[in-house]
C-alpha positions, 0 to 999 in steps of 0.5 A: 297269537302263539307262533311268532310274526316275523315284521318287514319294512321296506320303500318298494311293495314286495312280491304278493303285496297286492295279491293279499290287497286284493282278496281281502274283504276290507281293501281299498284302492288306496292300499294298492302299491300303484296308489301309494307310489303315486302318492310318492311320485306326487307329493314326495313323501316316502312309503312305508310297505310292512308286511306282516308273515307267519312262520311259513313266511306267508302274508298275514297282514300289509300296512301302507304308510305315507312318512311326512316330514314338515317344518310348519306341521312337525314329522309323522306318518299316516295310513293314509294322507290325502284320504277317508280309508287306511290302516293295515290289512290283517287275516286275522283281529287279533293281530292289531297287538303285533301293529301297535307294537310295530308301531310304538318302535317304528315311531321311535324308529323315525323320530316322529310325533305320531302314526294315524291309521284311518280305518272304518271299523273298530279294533280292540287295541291299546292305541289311541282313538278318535272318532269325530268323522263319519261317512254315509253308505247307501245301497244301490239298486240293479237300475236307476229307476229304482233308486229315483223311484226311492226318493222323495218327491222334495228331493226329485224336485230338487234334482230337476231343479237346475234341469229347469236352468238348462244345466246339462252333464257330462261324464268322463275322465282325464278329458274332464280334469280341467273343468273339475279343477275350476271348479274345485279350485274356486270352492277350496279357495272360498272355504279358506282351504289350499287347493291339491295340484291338477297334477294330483287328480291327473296323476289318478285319472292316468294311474287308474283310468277303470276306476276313476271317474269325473262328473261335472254340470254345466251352466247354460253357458257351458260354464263348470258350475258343480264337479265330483271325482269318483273312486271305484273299487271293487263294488263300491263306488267313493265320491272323495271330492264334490264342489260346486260355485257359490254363485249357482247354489240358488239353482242346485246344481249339486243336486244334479251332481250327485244324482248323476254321480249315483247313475254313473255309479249304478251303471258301473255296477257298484253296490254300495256308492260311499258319501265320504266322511264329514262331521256328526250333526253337520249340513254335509251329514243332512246332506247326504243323509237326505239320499237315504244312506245310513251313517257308519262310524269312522276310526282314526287310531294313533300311535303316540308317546303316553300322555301326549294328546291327539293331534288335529293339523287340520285346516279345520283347526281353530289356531288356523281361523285367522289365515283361513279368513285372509285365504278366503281373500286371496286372488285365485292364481295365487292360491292355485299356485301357493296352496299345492306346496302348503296342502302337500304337508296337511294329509287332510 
């Protein structure tokens, strides 16, 4: 641009911060002030709030970043950990040159390895990028009927299926946060993964009690058997976390789930209900794809110092297979208790 960007950077969110959030079209909860200072109130781990201005001193682009600083992981910043969407907000492309350069100085700034921006589009711009994930979107009719009559009658069949094993639903909110945690919890600690806190999902359900919602099924013992946490925000509705027992799978309960997930999101009236990212070519992309969602590419630009490779802390990473097996062993109460404090400095 040929009138020059003036750069702020501060811990608060300043004044007409999440009035730019909200009128603009790419926004998401999570670039919200109130989201990022629960991140902070949650994990520990400082914001970043940087505003881009014109010469008339107006907001022209916002960029939240969540600073991590770990003896195992190393130090570095993200926008935004712990989510599929971040990266900054601008009124205009052609200032994503303005972020690289801010953010080549501001890594030095920090002394930190790398800042990541998880964003769902792409941007001409000379830092680094990696495309390996990729959500699934499905529009969404007026009525469920609709939607239901749009299915295959495999993937029906499939829905009834734990209907036929008496499982029955329940929606809600902060009410639901203890049996959505079991069964999140079994499932992370059988995939080898540590688990977030309860407090984390509770500090959500009481920091956006409108947009965010918990969808759990139930076995004919009125035992949780599959879970989903639901995002809102404007006409989109996210499902960031789904899981359900090993032990029922052969009923499908998750079937149940995310029919239910989708109603309740129609019944919200959402437009559009976002699957959350996965790999290309894997189980969970057929998954989803089944409903009928189209694929969209993911984006994750990085700054770095040249020639360093792109980092991947994962716990999907192979150098972690040896403790993923040894995790998958361990005793749930230790893993409720251990994997908070390790999952806090994974941004996931």
């Amino acid at each position: 641009m040929s009138n020059p960007i003036t750069i702020e950077v501060s811990h608060k969110p300043p004044s007409g911060w999440d009035a730019f959030v909200e009128q603009h079209p790419d926004s998401r909860l999570y670039h919200l002030s109130s989201w990022n200072e629960m991140i902070w109130e949650t994990f520990g781990h400082h914001p970043y709030y940087v505003v881009f201005r014109n010469p008339n001193q107006e907001i022209v682009g916002v960029l939240p970043i969540t600073h991590f600083k770990s003896l195992f992981f190393g130090k570095f910043a993200v926008s935004l950990p712990f989510v599929n969407y971040g990266g900054p907000l601008l009124q205009q492309d052609d200032l994503m040159a303005d972020v690289a350069r801010f953010l080549a100085d501001f890594r030095k700034q920090l002394d930190i390895e790398y800042v990541e921006l998880r964003m769902h589009r792409p941007f001409e711009t000379p830092l680094a990028v990696k495309t390996h994930k990729v959500t699934y979107l499905l529009p969404l009719p007026a009525e469920d009927e609709a939607l239901w009559t749009s299915f295959k009658s495999k993937l029906r069949s499939q829905i009834r299926r734990p209907l036929k094993e008496h499982m029955f639903v329940r929606s809600g909110g902060v009410d639901l946060v203890d049996d959505f945690y079991y069964v999140f919890s079994h499932n992370m600690r059988d995939l080898g993964t540590p688990v977030y806190s309860k407090s984390f999902f509770q500090n959500i359900l009481n920091r956006f009690p409108e947009n965010a919602f918990i969808v759990v099924v139930y076995s004919d013992e009125d035992i949780p058997v599959a879970a989903s946490f639901l995002i809102q925000y404007k006409s989109v509705m996210e499902i960031p976390w789904a899981s359900s027992l090993k032990a029922y799978n052969r009923f499908s309960p998750n079937m149940l789930l995310y029919w239910e997930s989708l109603k309740l999101a129609i019944h919200k009236g959402c437009k559009v209900f976002d699957f959350g990212r996965c790999t290309p070519g894997s189980g969970t992309c057929r998954f989803k794809k089944q409903w009928g969602a189209e694929e969209k590419q993911l984006y994750w630009y990085y700054a770095l110092p040249e020639g360093e490779s792109l980092p991947e802390i994962s716990p999907r990473n192979p150098r972690y297979e040896m403790m993923v097996r040894v995790w998958q062993k361990m005793p749930l109460i230790f893993t409720n208790t251990v994997g908070p404090y390790i999952i806090r400095n994974i941004p996931a």
